[in-house]
C-alpha positions in Angstrom: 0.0 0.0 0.0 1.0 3.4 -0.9 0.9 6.3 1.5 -0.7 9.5 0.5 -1.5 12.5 2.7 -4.9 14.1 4.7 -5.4 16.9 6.4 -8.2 17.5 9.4 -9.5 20.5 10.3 -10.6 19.7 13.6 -11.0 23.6 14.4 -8.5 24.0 16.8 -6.7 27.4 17.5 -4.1 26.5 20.6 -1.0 24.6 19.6 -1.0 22.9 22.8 -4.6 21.5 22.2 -4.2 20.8 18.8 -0.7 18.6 19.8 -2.9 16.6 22.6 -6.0 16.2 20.1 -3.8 15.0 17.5 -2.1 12.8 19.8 -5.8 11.4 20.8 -6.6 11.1 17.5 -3.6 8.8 16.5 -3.9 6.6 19.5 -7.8 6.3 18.8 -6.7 5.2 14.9 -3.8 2.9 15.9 -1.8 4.9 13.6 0.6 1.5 12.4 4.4 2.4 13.5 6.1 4.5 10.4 3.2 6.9 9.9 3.3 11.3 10.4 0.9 13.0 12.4 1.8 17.0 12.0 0.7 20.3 13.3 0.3 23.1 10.7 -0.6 27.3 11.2 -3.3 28.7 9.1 -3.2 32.3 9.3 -5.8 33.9 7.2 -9.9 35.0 7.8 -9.9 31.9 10.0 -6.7 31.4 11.9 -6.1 27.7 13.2 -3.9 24.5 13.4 -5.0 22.0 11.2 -3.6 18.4 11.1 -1.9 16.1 8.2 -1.6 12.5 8.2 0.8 10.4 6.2 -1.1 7.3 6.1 -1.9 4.0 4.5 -5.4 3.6 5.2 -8.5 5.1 3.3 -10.0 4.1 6.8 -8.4 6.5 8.7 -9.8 9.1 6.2 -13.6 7.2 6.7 -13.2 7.6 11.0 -11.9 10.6 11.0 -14.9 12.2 8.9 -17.3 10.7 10.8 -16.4 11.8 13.7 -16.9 14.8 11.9 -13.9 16.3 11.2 -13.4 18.5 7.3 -11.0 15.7 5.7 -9.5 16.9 2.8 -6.5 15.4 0.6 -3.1 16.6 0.6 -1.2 18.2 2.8 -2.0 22.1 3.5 2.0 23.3 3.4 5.2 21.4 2.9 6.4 22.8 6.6 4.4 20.6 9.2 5.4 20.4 12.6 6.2 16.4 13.9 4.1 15.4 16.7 3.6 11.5 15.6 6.8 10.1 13.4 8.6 6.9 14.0 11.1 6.7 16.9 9.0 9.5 18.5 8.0 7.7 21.8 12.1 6.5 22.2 13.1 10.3 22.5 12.5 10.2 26.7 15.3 11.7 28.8 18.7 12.2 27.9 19.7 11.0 24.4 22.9 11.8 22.5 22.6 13.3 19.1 23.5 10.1 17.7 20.9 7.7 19.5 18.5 10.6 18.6 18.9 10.0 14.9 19.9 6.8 14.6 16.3 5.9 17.0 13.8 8.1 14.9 13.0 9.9 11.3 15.0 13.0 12.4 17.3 13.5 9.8 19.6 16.1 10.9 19.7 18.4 13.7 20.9 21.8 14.2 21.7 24.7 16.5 20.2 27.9 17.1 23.5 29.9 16.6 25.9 27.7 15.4 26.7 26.6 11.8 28.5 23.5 12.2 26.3 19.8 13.3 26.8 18.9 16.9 29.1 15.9 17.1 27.5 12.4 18.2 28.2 12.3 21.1 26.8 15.7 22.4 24.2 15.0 25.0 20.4 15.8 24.2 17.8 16.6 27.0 14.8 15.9 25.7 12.2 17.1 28.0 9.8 14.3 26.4 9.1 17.0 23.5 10.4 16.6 20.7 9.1 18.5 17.4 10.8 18.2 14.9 9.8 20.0 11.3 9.9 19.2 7.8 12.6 21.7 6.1 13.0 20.5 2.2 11.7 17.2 2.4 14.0 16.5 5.4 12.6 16.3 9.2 15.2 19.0 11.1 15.2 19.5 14.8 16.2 22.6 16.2 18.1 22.7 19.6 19.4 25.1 21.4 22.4 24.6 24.1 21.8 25.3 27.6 23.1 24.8 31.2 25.1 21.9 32.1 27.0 21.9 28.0 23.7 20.0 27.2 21.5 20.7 24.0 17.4 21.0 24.6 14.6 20.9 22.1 13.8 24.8 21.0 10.2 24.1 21.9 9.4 24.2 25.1 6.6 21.5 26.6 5.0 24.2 28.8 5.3 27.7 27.3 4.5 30.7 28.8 2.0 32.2 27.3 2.4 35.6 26.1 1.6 38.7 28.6 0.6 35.8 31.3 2.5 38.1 34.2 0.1 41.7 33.2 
C-alpha cells in the first residue's frame, strides 16, 4: 500500500490542544508504527492549526470524517510540525545526538546559533518533547544549548503564554 497524505481541520486554535487532540486522534486510529501525524498554522480569515496525516489507510480518512472532522486530501503546506513520526515515543530523557537520529526519522539536527552539526556524542535533553519539522523534504530538529553543556529541544513543553505576568 502506498501512502498519501490528509489533512483535518478539527477547528483547533491552541497549539497545545491541537498537539494533545492529535495525539488522541492517532492513538484512537492505531496509527501502524512509520506513519506522520503533523501540526500546521493557518493564518488567514480563520486562523487555526489544522492536522496532516501520512497514512496508508482510506480508513483513517472514513473515521476521522465521521467523527466529523473536514478531511480533505493533501497536505496544507510542505512545513508541518512532527508530533507523531517513528522513533517518537524513544526520545524520553537524555539522548545523545546520535541515538536521537539513529532511533527516529529526524534527519539532521541543528543549532540555534551555530553553523556546524553537533558531534554524536553531544548529550540531548529531551524534556519528552520533541518537534521536529519538515525543512526541504528532510525532518530537522532545532536545539538550542543550555546549562550543564547540554543541548534542549527549542520548543518548550509548557510555554508561557504571552503577557501571562500583566
Amino acid at each position: 500500500m502506498s501512502q498519501y497524505v490528509i489533512t483535518v481541520d478539527a477547528g483547533v486554535r491552541d497549539l497545545r490542544a491541537a498537539d494533545h487532540l492529535l495525539l488522541e486522534l492517532a492513538a484512537e486510529l492505531a496509527l501502524p508504527e512509520g506513519e506522520f501525524g503533523c501540526t500546521h498554522l493557518v493564518r488567514g480569515e480563520r486562523p487555526r492549526v489544522v492536522f496532516s496525516f501520512a497514512t496508508a489507510s482510506e480508513e483513517t480518512t472514513r473515521r476521522l470524517t465521521a467523527k466529523g472532522y473536514e478531511v480533505t486530501t493533501g497536505a496544507p503546506d510542505e512545513v508541518g510540525r512532527a508530533v507523531v513520526y517513528p522513533g517518537a515515543a524513544s526520545l524520553t530523557g537524555t539522548v545523545t545526538v546520535a541515538e536521537l537520529l539513529s532511533s527516529s526519522a529526524i534527519d539532521r539536527v541543528t543549532v540555534l546559533g551555530s553553523p556546524d552539526q553537533p558531534p554524536g556524542d553531544q548529550r540531548v535533553v529531551t524534556r519528552d518533547h520533541v518537534r521536529p519539522q519538515w525543512q526541504d523534504g528532510e525532518l530537522v530538529l532545532t536545539l538550542m544549548p543550555a546549562a550543564g553543556g547540554v543541548l534542549v529541544p527549542f520548543e518548550v513543553p509548557d510555554p508561557t503564554p504571552c503577557c501571562a505576568d500583566h
